[in-house]
N, C-alpha and C positions, 0 to 999 in steps of 0.2 A: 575752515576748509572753504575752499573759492570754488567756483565753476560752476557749469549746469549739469543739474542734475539730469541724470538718462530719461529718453524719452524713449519707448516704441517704437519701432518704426512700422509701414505696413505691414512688412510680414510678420512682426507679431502680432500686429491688429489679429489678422486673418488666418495666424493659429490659434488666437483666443476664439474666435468664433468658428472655428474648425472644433476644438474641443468642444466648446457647446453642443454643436450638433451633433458630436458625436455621443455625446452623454445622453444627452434629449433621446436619441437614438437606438440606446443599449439600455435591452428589458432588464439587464441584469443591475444598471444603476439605478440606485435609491433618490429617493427626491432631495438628500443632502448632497449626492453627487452633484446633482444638473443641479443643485441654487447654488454650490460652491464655484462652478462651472464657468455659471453666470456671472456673477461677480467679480469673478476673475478678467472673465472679455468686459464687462464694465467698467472696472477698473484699467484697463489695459486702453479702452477709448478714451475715458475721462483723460489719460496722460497724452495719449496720440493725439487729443485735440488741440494740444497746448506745445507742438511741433508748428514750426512757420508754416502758413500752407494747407496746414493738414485740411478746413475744410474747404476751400476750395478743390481739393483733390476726392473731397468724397464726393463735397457737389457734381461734378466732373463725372466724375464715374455714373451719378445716380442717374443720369443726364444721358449717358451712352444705354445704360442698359432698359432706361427707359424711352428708349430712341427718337429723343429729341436735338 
């Protein structure tokens, strides 16, 4: 099989870390919940990183919101 393989794109960077927080979040999730959680937005960065680009666009952003 040829091609590339799927990468992420921001929006699901930023529903993997949407889940996170929401996990972290909810008394009712167990601490397997939020480390599955995590993993999952880890996993989900590890691949987004390897997008053309990708970090100069977090740089970028970290940059705004750190208003420089």
């Amino acid at each position: 099989m040829s091609g590339r393989a799927w990468l992420p794109t921001r929006a699901d960077l930023d529903a993997a870390t949407a889940a996170t927080a929401a996990a972290i979040a909810d008394p009712a999730a167990s601490l397997a919940d939020v480390e599955r959680a995590a993993e999952l937005e880890e996993a989900a960065l590890t691949a987004y990183l390897q997008r053309p680009g990708a970090d100069a666009e977090l740089e970028a952003e970290a940059e705004l919101e750190a208003g420089l």
